[in-house]
Each structure stands twice: as structure tokens, then as C-alpha cells.
C-alpha positions as CSV (number, residue, x, y, z in Angstrom):
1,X,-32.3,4.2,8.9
2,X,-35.0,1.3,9.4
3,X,-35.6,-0.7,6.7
4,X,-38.7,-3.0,6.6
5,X,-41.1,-4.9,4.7
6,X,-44.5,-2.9,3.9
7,X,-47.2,-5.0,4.9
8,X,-48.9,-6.8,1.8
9,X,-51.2,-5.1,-0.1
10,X,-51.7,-2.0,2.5
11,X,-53.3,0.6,1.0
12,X,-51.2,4.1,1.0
13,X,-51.7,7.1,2.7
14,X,-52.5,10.3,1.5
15,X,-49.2,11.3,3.0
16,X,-47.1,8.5,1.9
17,X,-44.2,8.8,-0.8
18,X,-43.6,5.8,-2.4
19,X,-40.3,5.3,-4.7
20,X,-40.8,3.0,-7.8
21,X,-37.5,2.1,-9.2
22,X,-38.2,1.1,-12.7
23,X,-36.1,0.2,-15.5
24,X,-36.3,2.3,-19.4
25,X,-38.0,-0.5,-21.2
26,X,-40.8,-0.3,-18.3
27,X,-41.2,3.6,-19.5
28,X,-41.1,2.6,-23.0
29,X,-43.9,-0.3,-22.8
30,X,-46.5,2.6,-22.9
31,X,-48.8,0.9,-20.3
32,X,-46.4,0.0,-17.2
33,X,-47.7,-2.1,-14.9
34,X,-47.2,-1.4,-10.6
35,X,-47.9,-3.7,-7.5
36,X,-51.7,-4.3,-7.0
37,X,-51.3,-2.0,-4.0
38,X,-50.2,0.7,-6.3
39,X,-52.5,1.1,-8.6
40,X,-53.4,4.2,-9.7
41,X,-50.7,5.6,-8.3
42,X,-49.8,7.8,-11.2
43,X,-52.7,8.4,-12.6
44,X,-52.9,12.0,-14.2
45,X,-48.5,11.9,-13.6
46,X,-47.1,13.1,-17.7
47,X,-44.3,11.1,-17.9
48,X,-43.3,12.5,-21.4
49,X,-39.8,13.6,-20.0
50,X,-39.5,10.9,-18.0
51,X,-36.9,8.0,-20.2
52,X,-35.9,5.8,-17.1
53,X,-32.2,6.4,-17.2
54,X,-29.6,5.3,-14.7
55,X,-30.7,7.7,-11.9
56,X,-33.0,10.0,-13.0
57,X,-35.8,10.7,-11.0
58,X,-39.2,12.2,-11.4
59,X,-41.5,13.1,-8.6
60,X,-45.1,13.3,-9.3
61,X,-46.8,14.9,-5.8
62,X,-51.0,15.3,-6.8
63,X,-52.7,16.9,-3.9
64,X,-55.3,14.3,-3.2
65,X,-53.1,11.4,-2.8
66,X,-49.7,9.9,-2.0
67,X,-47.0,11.1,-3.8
68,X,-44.5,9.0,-6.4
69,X,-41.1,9.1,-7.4
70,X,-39.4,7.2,-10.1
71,X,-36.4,6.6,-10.2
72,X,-34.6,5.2,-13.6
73,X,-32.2,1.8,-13.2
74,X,-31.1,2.3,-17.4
75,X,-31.7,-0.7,-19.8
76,X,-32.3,-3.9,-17.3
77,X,-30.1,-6.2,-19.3
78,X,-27.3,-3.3,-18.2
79,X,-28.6,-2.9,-14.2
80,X,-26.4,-4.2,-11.4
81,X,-26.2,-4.6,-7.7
82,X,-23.8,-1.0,-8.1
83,X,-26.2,0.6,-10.3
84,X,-28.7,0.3,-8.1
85,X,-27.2,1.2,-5.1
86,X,-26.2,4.5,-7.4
87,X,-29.8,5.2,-8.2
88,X,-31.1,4.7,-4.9
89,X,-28.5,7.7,-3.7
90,X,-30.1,10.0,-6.5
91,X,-33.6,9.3,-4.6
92,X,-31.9,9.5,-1.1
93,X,-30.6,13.2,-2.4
94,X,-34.4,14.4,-3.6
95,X,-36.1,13.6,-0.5
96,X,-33.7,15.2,1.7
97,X,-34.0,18.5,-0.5
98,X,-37.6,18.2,-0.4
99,X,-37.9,17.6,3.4
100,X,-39.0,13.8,3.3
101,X,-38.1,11.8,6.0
102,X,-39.9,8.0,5.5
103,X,-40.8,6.5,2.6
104,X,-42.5,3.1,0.7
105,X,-40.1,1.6,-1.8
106,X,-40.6,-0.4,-5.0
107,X,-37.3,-2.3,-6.1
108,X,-37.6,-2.9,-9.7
109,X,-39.9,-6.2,-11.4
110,X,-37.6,-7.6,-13.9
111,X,-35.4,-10.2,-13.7
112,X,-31.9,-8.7,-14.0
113,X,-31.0,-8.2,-11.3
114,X,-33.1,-10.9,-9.6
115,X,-35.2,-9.9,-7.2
116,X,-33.6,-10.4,-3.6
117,X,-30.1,-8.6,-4.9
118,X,-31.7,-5.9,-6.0
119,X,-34.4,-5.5,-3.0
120,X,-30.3,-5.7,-0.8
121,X,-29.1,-3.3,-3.0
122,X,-31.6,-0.6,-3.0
123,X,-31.9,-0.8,0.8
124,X,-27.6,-0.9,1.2
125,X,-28.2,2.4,-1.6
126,X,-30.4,4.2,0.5
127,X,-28.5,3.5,3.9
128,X,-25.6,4.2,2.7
129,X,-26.3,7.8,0.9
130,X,-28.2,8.5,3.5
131,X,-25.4,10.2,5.4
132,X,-24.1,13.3,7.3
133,X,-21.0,14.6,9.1
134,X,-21.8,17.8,10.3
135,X,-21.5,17.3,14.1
136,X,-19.5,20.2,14.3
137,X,-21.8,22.5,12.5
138,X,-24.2,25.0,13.7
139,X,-26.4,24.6,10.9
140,X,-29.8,26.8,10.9
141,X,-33.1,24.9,10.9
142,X,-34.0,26.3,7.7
143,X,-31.0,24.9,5.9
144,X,-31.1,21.8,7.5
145,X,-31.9,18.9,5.7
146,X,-33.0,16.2,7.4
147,X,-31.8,12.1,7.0
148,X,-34.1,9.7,5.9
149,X,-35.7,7.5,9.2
150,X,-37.5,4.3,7.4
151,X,-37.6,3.1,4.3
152,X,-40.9,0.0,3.8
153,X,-40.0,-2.1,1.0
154,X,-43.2,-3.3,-1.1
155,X,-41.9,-6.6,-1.9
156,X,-42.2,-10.3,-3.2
157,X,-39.4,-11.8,-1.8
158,X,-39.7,-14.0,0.4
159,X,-37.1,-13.8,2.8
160,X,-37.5,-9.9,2.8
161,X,-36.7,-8.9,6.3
162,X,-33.9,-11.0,6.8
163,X,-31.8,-9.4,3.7
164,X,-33.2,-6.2,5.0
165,X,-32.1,-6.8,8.8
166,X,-28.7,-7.6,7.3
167,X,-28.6,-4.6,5.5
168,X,-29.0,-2.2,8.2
169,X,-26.2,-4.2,10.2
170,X,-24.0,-3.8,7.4
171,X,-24.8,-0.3,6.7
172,X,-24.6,0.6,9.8
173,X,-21.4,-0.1,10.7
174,X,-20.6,1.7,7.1
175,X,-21.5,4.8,8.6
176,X,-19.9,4.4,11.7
177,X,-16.6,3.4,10.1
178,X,-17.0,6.7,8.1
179,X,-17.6,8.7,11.0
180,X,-14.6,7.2,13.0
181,X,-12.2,8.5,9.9
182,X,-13.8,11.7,9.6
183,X,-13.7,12.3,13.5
184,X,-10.8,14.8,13.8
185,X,-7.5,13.6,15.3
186,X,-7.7,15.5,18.3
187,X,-11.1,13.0,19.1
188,X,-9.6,9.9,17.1
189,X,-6.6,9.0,18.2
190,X,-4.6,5.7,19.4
191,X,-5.9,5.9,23.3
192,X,-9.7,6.6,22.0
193,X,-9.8,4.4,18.7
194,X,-8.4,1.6,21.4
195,X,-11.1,2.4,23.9
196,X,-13.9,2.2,21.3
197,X,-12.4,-1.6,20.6
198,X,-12.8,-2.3,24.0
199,X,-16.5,-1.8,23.7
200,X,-16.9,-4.2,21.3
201,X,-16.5,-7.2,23.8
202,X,-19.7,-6.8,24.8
203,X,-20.8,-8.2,21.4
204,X,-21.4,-12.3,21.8
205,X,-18.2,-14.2,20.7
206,X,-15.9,-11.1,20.4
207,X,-12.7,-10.3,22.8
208,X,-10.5,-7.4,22.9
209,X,-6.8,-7.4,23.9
210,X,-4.7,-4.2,24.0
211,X,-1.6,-3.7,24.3
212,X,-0.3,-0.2,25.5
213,X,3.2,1.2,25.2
214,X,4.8,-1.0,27.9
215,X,3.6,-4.3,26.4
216,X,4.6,-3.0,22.7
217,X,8.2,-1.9,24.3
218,X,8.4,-5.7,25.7
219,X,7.7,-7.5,22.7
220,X,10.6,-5.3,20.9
221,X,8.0,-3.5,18.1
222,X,10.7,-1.5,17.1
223,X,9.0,0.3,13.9
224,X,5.9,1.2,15.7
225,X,7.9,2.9,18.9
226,X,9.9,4.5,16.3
227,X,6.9,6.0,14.6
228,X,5.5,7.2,17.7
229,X,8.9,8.5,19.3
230,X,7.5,12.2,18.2
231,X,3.9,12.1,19.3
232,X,2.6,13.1,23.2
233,X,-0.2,10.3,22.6
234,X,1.1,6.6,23.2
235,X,1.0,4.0,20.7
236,X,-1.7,1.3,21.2
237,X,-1.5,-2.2,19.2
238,X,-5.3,-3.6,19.8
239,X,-6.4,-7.2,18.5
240,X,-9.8,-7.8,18.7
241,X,-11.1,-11.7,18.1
242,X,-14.4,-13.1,16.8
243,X,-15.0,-16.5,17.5
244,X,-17.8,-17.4,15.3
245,X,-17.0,-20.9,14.5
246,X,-16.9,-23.2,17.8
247,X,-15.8,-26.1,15.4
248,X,-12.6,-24.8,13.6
249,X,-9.4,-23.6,15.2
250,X,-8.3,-22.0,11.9
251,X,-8.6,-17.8,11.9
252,X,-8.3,-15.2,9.0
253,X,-6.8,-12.0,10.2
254,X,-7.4,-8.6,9.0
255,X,-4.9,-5.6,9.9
256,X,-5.3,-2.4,9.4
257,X,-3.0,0.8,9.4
258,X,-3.7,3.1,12.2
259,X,-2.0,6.5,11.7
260,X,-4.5,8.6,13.5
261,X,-2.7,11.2,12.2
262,X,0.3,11.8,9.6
263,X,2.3,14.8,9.4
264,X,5.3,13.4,7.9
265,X,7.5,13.9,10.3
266,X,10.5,15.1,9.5
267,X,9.5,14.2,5.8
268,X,7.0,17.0,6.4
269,X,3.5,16.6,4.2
270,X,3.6,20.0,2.3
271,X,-0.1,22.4,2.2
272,X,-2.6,20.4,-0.3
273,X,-2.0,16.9,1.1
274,X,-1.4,17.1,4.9
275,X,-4.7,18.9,5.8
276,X,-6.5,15.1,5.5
277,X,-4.3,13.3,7.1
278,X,-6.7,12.3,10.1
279,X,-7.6,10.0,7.2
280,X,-4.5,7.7,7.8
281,X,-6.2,5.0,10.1
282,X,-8.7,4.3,7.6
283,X,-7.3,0.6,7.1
284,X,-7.9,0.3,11.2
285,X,-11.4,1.6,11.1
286,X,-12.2,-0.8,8.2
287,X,-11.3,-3.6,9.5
288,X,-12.4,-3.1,13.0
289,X,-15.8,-2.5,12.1
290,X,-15.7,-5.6,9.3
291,X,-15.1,-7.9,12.2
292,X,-18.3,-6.4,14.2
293,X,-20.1,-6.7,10.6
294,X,-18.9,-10.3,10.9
295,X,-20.0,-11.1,14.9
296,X,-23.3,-9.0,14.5
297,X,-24.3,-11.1,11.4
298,X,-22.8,-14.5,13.4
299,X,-21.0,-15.2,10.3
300,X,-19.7,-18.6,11.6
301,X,-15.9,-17.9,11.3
302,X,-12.9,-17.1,13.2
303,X,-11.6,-13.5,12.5
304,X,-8.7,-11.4,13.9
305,X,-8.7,-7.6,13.6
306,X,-5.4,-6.3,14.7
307,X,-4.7,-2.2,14.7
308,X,-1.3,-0.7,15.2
309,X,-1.9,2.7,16.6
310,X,-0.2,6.0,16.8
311,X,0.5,9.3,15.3
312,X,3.4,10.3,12.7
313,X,4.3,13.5,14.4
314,X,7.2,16.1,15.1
315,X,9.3,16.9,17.6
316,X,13.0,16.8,18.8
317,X,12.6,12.9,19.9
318,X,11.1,12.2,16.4
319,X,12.5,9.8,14.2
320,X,14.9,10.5,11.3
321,X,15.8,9.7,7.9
322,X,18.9,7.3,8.0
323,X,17.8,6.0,11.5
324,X,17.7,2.4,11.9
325,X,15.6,0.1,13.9
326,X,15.1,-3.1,14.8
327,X,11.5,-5.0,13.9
328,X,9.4,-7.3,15.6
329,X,10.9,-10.2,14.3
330,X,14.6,-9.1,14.5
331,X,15.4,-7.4,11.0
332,X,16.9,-4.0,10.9
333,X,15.3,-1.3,9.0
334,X,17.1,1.4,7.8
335,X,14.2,4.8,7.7
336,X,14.9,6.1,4.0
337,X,11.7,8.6,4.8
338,X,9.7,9.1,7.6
339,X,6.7,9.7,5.5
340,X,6.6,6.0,4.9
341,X,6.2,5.5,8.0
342,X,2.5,2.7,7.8
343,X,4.7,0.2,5.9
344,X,6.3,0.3,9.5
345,X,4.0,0.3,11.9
346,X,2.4,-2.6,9.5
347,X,5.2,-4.1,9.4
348,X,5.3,-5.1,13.0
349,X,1.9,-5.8,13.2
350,X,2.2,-8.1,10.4
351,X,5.0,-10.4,11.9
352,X,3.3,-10.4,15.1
353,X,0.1,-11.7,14.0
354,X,1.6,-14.2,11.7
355,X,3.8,-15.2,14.7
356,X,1.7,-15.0,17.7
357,X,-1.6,-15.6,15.7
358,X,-0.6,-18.2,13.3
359,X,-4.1,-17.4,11.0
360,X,-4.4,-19.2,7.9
361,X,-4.9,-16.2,6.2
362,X,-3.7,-12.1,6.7
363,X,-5.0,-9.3,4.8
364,X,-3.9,-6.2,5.7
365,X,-6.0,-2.7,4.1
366,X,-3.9,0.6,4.5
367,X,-3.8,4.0,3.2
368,X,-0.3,3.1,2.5
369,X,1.1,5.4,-1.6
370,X,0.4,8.3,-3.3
371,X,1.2,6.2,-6.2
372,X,-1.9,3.7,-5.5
373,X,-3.9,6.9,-6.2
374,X,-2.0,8.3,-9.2
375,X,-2.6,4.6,-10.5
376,X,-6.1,4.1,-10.1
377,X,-7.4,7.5,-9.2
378,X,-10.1,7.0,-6.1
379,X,-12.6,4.5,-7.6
380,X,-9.9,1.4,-7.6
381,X,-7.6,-0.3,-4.9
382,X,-4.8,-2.1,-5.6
383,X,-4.2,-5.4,-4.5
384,X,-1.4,-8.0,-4.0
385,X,-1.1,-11.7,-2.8
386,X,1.8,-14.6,-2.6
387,X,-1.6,-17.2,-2.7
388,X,-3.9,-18.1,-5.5
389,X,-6.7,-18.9,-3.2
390,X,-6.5,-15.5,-1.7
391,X,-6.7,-13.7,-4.9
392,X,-9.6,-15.8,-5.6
393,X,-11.7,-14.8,-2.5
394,X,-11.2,-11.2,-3.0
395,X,-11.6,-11.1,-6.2
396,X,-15.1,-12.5,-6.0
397,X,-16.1,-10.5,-2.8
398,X,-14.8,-7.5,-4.7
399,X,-17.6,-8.3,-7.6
400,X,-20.3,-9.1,-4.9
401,X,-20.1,-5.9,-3.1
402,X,-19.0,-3.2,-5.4
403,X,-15.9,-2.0,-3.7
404,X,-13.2,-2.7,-6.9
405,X,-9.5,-3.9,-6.8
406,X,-7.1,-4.2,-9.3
407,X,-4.4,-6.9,-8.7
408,X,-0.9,-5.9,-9.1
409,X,2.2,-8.2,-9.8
410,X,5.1,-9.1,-6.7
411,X,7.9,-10.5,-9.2
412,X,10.4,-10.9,-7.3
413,X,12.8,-8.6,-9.4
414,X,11.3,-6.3,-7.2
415,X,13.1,-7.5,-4.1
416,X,16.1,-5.7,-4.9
417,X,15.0,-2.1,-5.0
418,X,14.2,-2.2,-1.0
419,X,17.4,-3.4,0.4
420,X,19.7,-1.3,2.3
421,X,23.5,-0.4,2.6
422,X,23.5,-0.2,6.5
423,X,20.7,-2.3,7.5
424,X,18.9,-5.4,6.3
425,X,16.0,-3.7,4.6
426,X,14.8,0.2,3.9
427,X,11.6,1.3,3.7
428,X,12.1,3.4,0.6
429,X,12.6,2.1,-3.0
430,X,16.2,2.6,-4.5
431,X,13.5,4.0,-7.1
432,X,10.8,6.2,-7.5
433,X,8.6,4.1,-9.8
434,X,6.7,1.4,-8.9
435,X,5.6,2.9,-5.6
436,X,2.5,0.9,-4.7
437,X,4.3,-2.5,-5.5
438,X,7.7,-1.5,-3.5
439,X,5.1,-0.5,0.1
440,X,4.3,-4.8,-0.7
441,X,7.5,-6.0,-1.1
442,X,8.8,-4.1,2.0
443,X,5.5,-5.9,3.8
444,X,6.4,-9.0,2.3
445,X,9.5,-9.2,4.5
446,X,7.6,-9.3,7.7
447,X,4.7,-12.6,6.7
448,X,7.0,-15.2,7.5
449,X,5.6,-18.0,5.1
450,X,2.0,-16.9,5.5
451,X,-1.1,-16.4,3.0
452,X,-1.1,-12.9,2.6
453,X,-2.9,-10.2,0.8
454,X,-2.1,-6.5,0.9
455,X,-5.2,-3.7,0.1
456,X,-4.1,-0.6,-1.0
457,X,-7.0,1.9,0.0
458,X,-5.0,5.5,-0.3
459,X,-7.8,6.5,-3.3
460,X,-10.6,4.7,-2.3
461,X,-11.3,5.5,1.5
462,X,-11.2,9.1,0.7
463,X,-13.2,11.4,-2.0
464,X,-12.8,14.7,-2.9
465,X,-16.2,14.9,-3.8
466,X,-19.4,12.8,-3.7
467,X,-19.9,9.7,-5.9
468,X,-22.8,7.9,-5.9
469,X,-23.9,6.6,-2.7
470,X,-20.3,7.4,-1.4
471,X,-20.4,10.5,-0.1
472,X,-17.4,13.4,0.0
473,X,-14.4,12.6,2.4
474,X,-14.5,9.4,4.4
475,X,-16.2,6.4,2.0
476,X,-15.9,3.5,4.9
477,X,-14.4,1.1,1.9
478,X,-13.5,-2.1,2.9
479,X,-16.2,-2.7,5.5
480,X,-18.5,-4.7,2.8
481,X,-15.4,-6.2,1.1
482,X,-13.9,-8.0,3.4
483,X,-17.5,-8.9,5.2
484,X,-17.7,-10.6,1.3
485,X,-14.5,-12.0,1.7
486,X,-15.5,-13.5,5.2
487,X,-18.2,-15.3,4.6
488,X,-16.3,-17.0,1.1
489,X,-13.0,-18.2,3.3
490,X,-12.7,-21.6,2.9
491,X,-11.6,-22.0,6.8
């Protein structure tokens, strides 16, 4: 969708819509003010059942001239960058029932938020709800609704189109993260995901390296063959580079599990959870497309997105439970379930970077427990770091852009529940509690003595139905996360 700044005080069209976000005390004050250029706008409009609540909308459509629609932000002292990006969805879902396709936008005049976070936030609303997977649908033109194409921002701020150019990029790259996760495996897997990567070196500052099943089997990636020993489709481990500051040598690195699909293997997923398991390389898309976030905005920073690739899959060459294999970096790992199979494939990807790398920072965002999601349901991901400043950074991108984590403790009491009788370390818990803690402390083993921070994004990079400006299935979490926690590193 374009987003731009309405030209000051243009007079509307007959066959304009314009959206005024306003806030309940403006509804209350009797006699509500609106931009010069929208005077009279709702003249004759009976706003009696109209109180201004967090995302209620009202659309008042006279014949003779343009059409309004309000939509409510709640009490002001209570509005937030996240509650506005939730009302902005609500308008996003009237105009597509009633057929509109551009409108004229009014973010609302009081102070809380101030004015150039909520004029970001109502664009990043409207981008973001404004979204569709239905490429495989055959959809009749009557039933079709369409996207939004433009929203034109009436707007004081002064730096208006650059917060609006910034959104789109961000946005964006949103969507397409979304649609990479919802693609089905057959389209999205290791060989593809890796070939999409490769088209991101055309972006200035940004360099791909992959390394196919021959390279992998030469630096002795032990997990990640294992993993793939039952799939047709090779395993790919890609590491894409942004080099946005010419004066540093320091780099963060983000990495992301890429299961492009998870049956289980020989753990089989049973019917009611294997159906979305496309879903698994969700950590992958995120990052990939936080680092093009990153290059396209010429954050200046040094980034690393590394992607282990491959499917969890069946066959007779398929790994087994009580297998052991040797990582990256030398330990043995004895398989205590081959449905915990991204702590492996992470797990070499982890050792390498910090290894081969040497970043001053790793994050890593996977889709890794169940038990993140019977923790914190799908609104929440857990989170846990070895380094204070790392929590720090997260903790304060997770405010700015709305995506929530929850920390969790790595005591090292912990430790004990992952070791092994026949190999240095399993990768199941002598336990069943604890589950989203025990995928960490198996990861720990494989970060050296780096500063490292482990996402958790089972819940949130999936819905079962829509919320707010996150739609059903695939939500693209993480992208505007860890674009927040770029631009705060202290490298």
C-alpha cells in the first residue's frame, strides 16, 4: 500500500473517504474540532451512537460530498503506538467490506501519543491489516474484496514522508515475511528459501553466502545432516551479511530456525498439530527479512542473518531416537526425540556463527516448544540471555514495536536435566517440565562464550485466528523487533 502525505489544505473530493481517528474525550467535547481542510466534513453526520472507543468505527457517506469514517482510539491518556495500530486494522476491515480501495487519513490531535508515533503507527496499522493470502484461491469477483492501494495522511508533522517511507519499507517486508511462512512446503523449502536469499545481494551493502550439502558435510554439521538424513530436498545453511557501518568491524547476528517443514520424524506430529508445520522456518523468514528491513532503511550497522535449512521428514535413512551425533564444534548429542529436532539444526548454526563469525552479539528466533505456547498462549514470546545488555536492548525494542517477550530464567540448576548417559549432551530434558527453558540450555551448549539471546516464537508467529492488525496464520513477528533491536545495539 502507498502511504503519503495529503497535500496541505487540499480540498476533498466528492469521492474521497477520509478516516478521522479521534479519541472519546474528542466525542464527548460536544463541538469537535477537524483540520481546516476538513471542515464541514460531518456536517448533518448523528453521532449519538458514536462514544470513540478503542476501535469502533462509524462511517458517515452523505451523497453530496466525501464520505467520513471515525474511528475511536479509547481515552487518550490510555492510547498507544499498539492501540492504534489495532484501530487502524478495524478501519482497514470496513473499507475492504465496503469496496474502498484509497483513502485520506487523519491520525488523532492530542498529545498522547505525540504526534509523529502515532501518524507511524496508524500507517504500520493500516499496512499491516491490510493483507491477503489467497493465492491459491479461485475466488469469484463478487466475493472478492479488494486491498487497500494508498492511504494520504493529513498531517502536521513535519517530517511526514520520511516516517511514512519508512513505514512502507518495514511493512512491506512484514508481509512478505508472512507470505514466505504461509507459502506451502512444497514451494518453500531449503533449495527455494536459499534462492530467495540470493536475491537479496542486489540490495546495496548486502552479500549472500550458501552453503549446500557438500560444504555443510565438510565443516562436520553433524545435527543438521542428521535432521535432513530423511528428506529428498538437501539441506542449505545460508548467511546473508549487511554491511551498514563502514566504520565498525563489530557485527550482531540473527539466526533463525529453518524447518521448512516438520513431521516429526520418527517422533511423528499426531492430526491437530502437524497440518501447520510449513510454519517451522518462521525464525529463518524473520530474520532474513529483518536484515533487508535493516539494508533498505541503511540502518548503519553490521548484521548477520544465518538460516539452517531443511525438512524434518520420514523415511528408512531418517534419524532415530537413541542415535547419536557429533556437532559442529565436536560434542556428541545423543537424539532423545526427533521432534526436537530445531534445537539441532540451531545448534550448529549457533557454534558456527559464533566460531566463524565471531559477532559481538547472537540472537537466535525459532519456533522451537509447545511449552512456549502453553506458557504464554500466542500473544507473548519467551525470551532468554547469559548478558544484561542484551536483555536490555530487547527489552526496549520489544516496548517500541509492540511485538511482547517475556524473559525467562537460565539458572544453572537447569544444566543437569539435558545431559546424557551415552553422549555428552541430549536434546531432551530428563523432565517434562520446564520445556521452553531446557530448548535454551541445550542451545547454551553451542555459544562458546558469546552474548547470546534465544526468542522463542512457537505462539507468536502463528494465529489461529485474527488479532488486531495480525491476521490468522502467519503474523511475520520478529521482523519489527529485531529492526528495533538493530538500530538500539550499542556496536
Amino acid at each position: 500500500m502507498k502511504l503519503t502525505v495529503h497535500k496541505k489544505d487540499a480540498k476533498l473530493r466528492q469521492t474521497d473517504v477520509c478516516v478521522i481517528f479521534v479519541s472519546q474525550e474528542w466525542v464527548s467535547s460536544g463541538n469537535p474540532a477537524l483540520p481546516r481542510n476538513l471542515s464541514g466534513l460531518l456536517d448533518g453526520a448523528d453521532l449519538s451512537y458514536f462514544k470513540g472507543k478503542q476501535s469502533e468505527t462509524y462511517l458517515y457517506a452523505p451523497k453530496s460530498s466525501a464520505k467520513a469514517i471515525l474511528c475511536g482510539i479509547g481515552e487518550e491518556k490510555k492510547a498507544t503506538a499498539e492501540s492504534l495500530r489495532n484501530a487502524a486494522s478495524a478501519v482497514v476491515g470496513l473499507c475492504r467490506d465496503r469496496g474502498v480501495t484509497e483513502i485520506c487519513a487523519a491520525p488523532p490531535s492530542g498529545q498522547s501519543p505525540a504526534g509523529d508515533l502515532s501518524l507511524k503507527a496508524i500507517a504500520e496499522g493500516l499496512s499491516l491489516a491490510n493483507y491477503s493470502f489467497d493465492r491459491y484461491r479461485n475466488v469469484p469477483a463478487d466475493e472478492a474484496k479488494p486491498l487497500l492501494k494508498a492511504a494520504h495522511f493529513i498531517t502536521d508533522v513535519k517530517n511526514a514522508a520520511a516516517i511514512l517511507r519508512e513505514a512502507e519499507i518495514i511493512s512491506a517486508n512484514i508481509l512478505a515475511c508472512r507470505d514466505l511462512v504461509n507459502e506451502t512446503s512444497e514451494q518453500s523449502n531449503p533449495v527455494s528459501i536459499a534462492a530467495q536469499a540470493r536475491k537479496l545481494a542486489s540490495i546495496k551493502g548486502v552479500t549472500c553466502t550458501v552453503l549446500g550439502k557438500k560444504e555443510i558435510e565438510k565443516k562436520k554439521m553433524g545435527l543438521l545432516l542428521a535432521v535432513n538424513r530423511g528428506s529428498k530436498i538437501e539441506p542449505r545453511l545460508v548467511v546473508l551479511a549487511y554491511k551498514g557501518d563502514h566504520g565498525s568491524k563489530k557485527y550482531c547476528a540473527l539466526v533463525g530456525k529453518g524447518i521448512t517443514f516438520d513431521s516429526g520424524g520418527v517422533n511423528l506430529k499426531p492430526s491437530g498439530h502437524i497440518e501447520t508445520m510449513r510454519m517451522d522456518m518462521a525464525g529463518a523468514a524473520a530474520v532474513m527479512y529483518a536484515l533487508k528491513t535493516a539494508a533498505e532503511l541503511k540502518l548503519r550497522k553490521n548484521l548477520y542473518a544465518v538460516m539452517p535449512l531443511t525438512e524434518n521428514m520420514i523415511s528408512n535413512e531418517a534419524y532415530r531416537p537413541g542415535d547419536i551425533f557429533t556437532a559442529y564444534n565436536g560434542k556428541t548429542v545423543e537424539v532423545g526425540n526427533t521432534d526436537a529436532e530445531g534445537r539441532l539444526i540451531l545448534a550448529d548454526a549457533l557454534s558456527y556463527t559464533v566460531r566463524e563469525l565471531k559477532p559481538a552479539y547472537v540472537v537466535d528466533l525459532a519456533t522451537l516448544t509447545g511449552a512456549c505456547i502453553v506458557a504464554f498462549g500466542e500473544i507473548t514470546a519467551a525470551f532468554l540471555s547469559n548478558d544484561d545488555g542484551l536483555r536490555g536492548m530487547l527489552k526496549s525494542a520489544s516496548e517500541t514495536s509492540g511485538e511482547k517477550l517475556w524473559e525467562l530464567p537460565l539458572f544453572p540448576e537447569y544444566d543437569e536435566n539435558m545431559k546424557s548417559d551415552i553422549a555428552d549432551i541430549s536434546n531432551m530434558s530428563a523432565e517434562r517440565n520446564a520445556g521452553t527453558i531446557m530448548g535454551a540450555v541445550f542451545l547454551k551448549n553451542f555459544i562458546d562464550d558469546a552474548k547470546w539471546a534465544h526468542i522463542d516464537i512457537a505462539g507468536t508467529a502463528w494465529y489461529s485466528k485474527q488479532r488486531g492488525y495480525r491476521p490468522k496464520n502467519a503474523t511475520g513477528y520478529g521482523v519489527r523487533l529485531l529492526t528495533d533491536f538493530v538500530r538500539k545495539l550499542d556496536i
